[in-house]
Structure formats: C-alpha cells, structure tokens
C-alpha positions, 0 to 999 in steps of 0.5 A: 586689150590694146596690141603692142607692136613694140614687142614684135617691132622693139625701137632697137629693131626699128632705129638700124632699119631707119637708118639704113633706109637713105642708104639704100635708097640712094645706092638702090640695093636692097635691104640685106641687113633689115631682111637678115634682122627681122627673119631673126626675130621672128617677123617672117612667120608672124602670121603663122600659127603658134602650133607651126612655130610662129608667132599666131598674128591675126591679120589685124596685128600684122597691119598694125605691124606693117604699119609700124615698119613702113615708119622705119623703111617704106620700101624694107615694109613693102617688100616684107610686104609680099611674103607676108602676103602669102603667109597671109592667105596660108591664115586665110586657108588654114582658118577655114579648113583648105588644105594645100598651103602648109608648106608656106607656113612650114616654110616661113619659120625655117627661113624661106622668104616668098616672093609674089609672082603675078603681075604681068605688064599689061595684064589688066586682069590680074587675078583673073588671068595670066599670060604666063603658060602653064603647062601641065606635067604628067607627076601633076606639076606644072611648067611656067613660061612667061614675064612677070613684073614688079617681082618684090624681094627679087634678089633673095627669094626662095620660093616665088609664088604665081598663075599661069594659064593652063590651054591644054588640059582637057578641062581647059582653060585653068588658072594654075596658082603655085609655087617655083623654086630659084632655078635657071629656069628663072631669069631675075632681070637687073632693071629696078632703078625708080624713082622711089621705093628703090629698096624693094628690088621689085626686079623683072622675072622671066620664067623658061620652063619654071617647074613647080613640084604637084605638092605646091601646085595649090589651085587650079580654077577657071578665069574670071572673078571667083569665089575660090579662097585663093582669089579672096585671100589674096585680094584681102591680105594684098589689098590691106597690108598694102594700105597698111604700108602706105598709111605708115609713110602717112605717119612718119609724114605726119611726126615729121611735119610736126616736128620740125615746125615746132622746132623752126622760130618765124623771123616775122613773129619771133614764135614757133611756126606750130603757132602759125594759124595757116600751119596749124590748119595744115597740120590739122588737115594732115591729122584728119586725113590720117585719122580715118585710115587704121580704124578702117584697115583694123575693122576690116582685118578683124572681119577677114581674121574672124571670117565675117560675111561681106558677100560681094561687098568684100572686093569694093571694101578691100579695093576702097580701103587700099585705094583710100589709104594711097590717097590719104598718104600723098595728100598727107606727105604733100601737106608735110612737104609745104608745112616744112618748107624748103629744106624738104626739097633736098635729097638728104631730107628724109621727106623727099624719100617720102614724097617719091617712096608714096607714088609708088601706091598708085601702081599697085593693085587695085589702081584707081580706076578698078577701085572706082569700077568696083565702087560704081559696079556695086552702086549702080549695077553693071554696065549695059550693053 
C-alpha cells in the first residue's frame, strides 16, 4: 500500500510553512510558528511507537515525509530534521531490543524538542571522537566542556544530545553519548548569518560544565569506528533524513522549473518554452537525475526499519546515498535556474533561496571525501602503509 504523507503533511499545514519560508530567510529567525504547528499535529513523535503515544512511522514513512516538508521550508525540514534524528535512533534501539533511550521517545510526545550536539569545528572524526570533555561524576552522570557547532534548532531546545571524551575513568578513553538540559552551563552563540538555510538557527554552542543526569547518560564506547547501535543509528537515520531534506528542495526545483516554463510564451516562436527542444532536454535531464533518489532513500530506510544485514556495506550505502542525493539536488536546482532564466536571479524568486538553501549539503556529514574514502575503502581495500 502506497503511503500517504498528506495525512501526517495535510496541504493546509504545508501552505503557512511555504509562506513563511521567504520570511524567515530574509529576517534570519527561526521557524517559531512552523515549529509550534507541526508539534501540534503531531509531527515531533512520528517515529515513536503508537504504544508511546506516537504516530508508530517507520524510517522509511518519515523520509517520505521529510521529503515533503523541505518542498515547503528546506531549512524548517533540516531542523526538524535533527530531532527527528534522535527520535530516529530511539526506533533503532527499541526495535532491536537496547535499552536507555525511552525517554527520548516519552519526551517527543509531551513536547520536547531534541537538538544534535556533535559537530565539532575541525573534528574530522565526527562520531568516532570528541573534543568536548567529559568528566565523569561519582551518581554516573556526567559533565561536558567543549564547543560544538551547527547546533540546529538552537534558540528552542530542550534536551541537547551529544559525545564528549572521557580521559579519566579507569577504563579510559570513552565516548560518552547523552543527553543535557538548557542550563547556564550552556552558552548558545548569537552567530547564524549564512548564506542559506538562515531558518535552522544552526547557532554555536558551548558547554561549561554541562551535566547530563546518569539515567540520560545512554552510551559509553571506545573511540573509533564501532558497531555499537549508537554509531549505526545514528549514522543510518543522519545520513537518510538528510538526503531526504535535500531531494525534497530537488522536488520543489523541479515543480518550479516546470511551471514556470509552461507558463512563458517565446517572442521568437510564439509557443511556450515547454516546447523548446533544449528546454525540454533541461527538464528532462532534471527529472532523470531526480528520479533515482527516493527509491534508494526508500530501500534503504526499509532495510534500516526491517533490520536487514548489510555488514560493513552499511556506512558506504547510507554515506553514498547522502552523498548522491546532495549532488542530485545542485545539479537539479542549477538545471532549474537556467530553465528559468533571469528572473530566478532576484531574491524574491523562491529559486534563488533554493540555489543558496541546497549548498548547504556539502557541509553535513558525511562530506565528499568521506563518502569517496568510504566508497574506495570497500572497493579497493585500505590503504597501505
């Protein structure tokens, strides 16, 4: 059976977020309204199970969904994104039996909104490690100094989950993943002025001390690539959802470009510009690019959501998919831009938001050069020496 997102994303919830989109992007707030809305109907605990109170998604349904959104509000969609995130991979620990993250679920239905707390500037070991001290407290919990950056969803937060390095415990060294509350011990940074995706508020955040409480401390592993579920889970919900952001801007694109060259008349031939052969190519080229991205994304989050066994094939498939979908959506906003001529190139024509909303891809993880490192790795082996 076909999944309808128009019942979790009705038109009339979809039609204020695209309105408000421009504005936001212009003023650089953030999405109070689109937040406050979509927590009302639901949206914030999609992925938690119906016997939590939420609306039982799997994986797959909710890409679908985030796929929809970013059509609406690219940069409303990538900061729902990170909540959903860790709604995400509380699915991935209940569904194989771990323990430790119901809370999150709980959390999600009575309003909380998590936050993704693990970039680091120059940490180009991401998952696999942390410049942000974590210093263990004798109750289990657990105290966290350090910056982390492109903190999504910064100025509403409730809970802020992230890693710190723990240098201290007699089993050292330890990834510590948990979860802090808005304290201040938390210092939010007024520094999100980009050039796109200006409604996230992906703000800087530095953490003096920040204490997360034993019962939401969730994982403590060694460094380095791991096959604990807290590495799969959130690597696999990360990478799709994020794809799934960006191949929705791909969409709207594409409706876009077809739109308005169905509607323009050539001077030159008297006939619409939808029966210009090298516009036609154009559009053409769009939807085929496009095309090969939502069944991936939805093979994929079926085989997460049905626990399928990929192996080590897992971290190239999720980064290649990512890294596919980010590339797809430049290529097809670009591709949009020409198709449209010049009036895509004033600030007031939603393409232009777009054009600068999909560069924002490059910079999530994983990049380019991880994605190609991962590929090379599984085709060629490691490298010597």
């Amino acid at each position: 059976m076909t999944f309808d997102s128009s019942v979790f994303l009705p038109d009339d919830l979809l039609a204020p977020i695209r309105e408000r989109a421009p504005i936001h992007d212009r003023e650089n707030t953030f999405p109070q309204q689109d937040l406050d809305e979509l927590r009302e109907a639901g949206y914030l605990s999609i992925l938690v199970p119906t016997e939590r109170g939420g609306a039982g998604l799997g994986l797959e349904q909710a890409a679908v969904l985030q796929q929809r959104l970013a059509t609406a509000s690219p940069a409303t969609a990538l900061a729902i994104n990170m909540h959903l995130v860790w709604t995400g991979v509380a699915k991935v620990f209940s569904d194989r039996g771990v323990p430790g993250l119901e809370f999150v679920q709980d959390g999600a239905v009575a309003g909380d909104v998590f936050a993704f707390g693990i970039s680091e500037g120059g940490n180009d070991l991401v998952l696999f490690g942390s410049d942000t001290d974590a210093v263990p407290a004798a109750d289990g919990g657990y105290a966290f100094t350090g910056t982390k950056i492109f903190t999504s969803l910064a100025p509403v937060w409730t809970k802020l989950g992230l890693h710190g390095l723990d240098t201290t415990s007699p089993d050292a060294p330890k990834l510590v993943f948990a979860f802090v509350e808005r304290t201040d011990a938390v210092i939010t940074s007024d520094d999100w002025d980009t050039l796109g995706m200006r409604g996230t508020q992906s703000r800087t955040t530095r953490l003096d001390g920040a204490v997360a409480a034993a019962e939401h401390v969730v994982r403590r592993i060694d460094p380095g690539p791991s096959p604990d579920p807290i590495i799969f889970g959130i690597f696999s919900v990360f990478e799709l959802l994020l794809a799934s952001v960006y191949t929705g801007i791909a969409r709207r694109a594409l409706d876009l470009a077809t739109s308005t060259v169905t509607k323009r008349t050539s001077k030159k031939t008297g006939r619409s510009y939808a029966q210009d052969p090298d516009i036609r190519w154009r559009i053409a080229d769009m939807g085929l690019a496009y095309d090969a991205l939502p069944p991936q994304i939805a093979a994929l989050a079926r085989d997460v959501d049905a626990r399928a066994d990929h192996g080590a094939r897992w971290f190239t498939l999720l980064s290649g998919t990512k890294h596919r979908a980010v590339t797809m959506a430049k290529h097809v906003v670009d591709q949009a831009v020409l198709a449209c001529g010049g009036g895509s190139y004033f600030s007031s024509n939603e393409l232009s938001r777009l054009y600068r909303d999909v560069l924002a891809g490059m910079f999530h993880p994983s990049d380019p050069e991880s994605a190609h490192a991962a590929a090379a790795a599984a085709l060629l082996g490691p490298v010597e020496g």
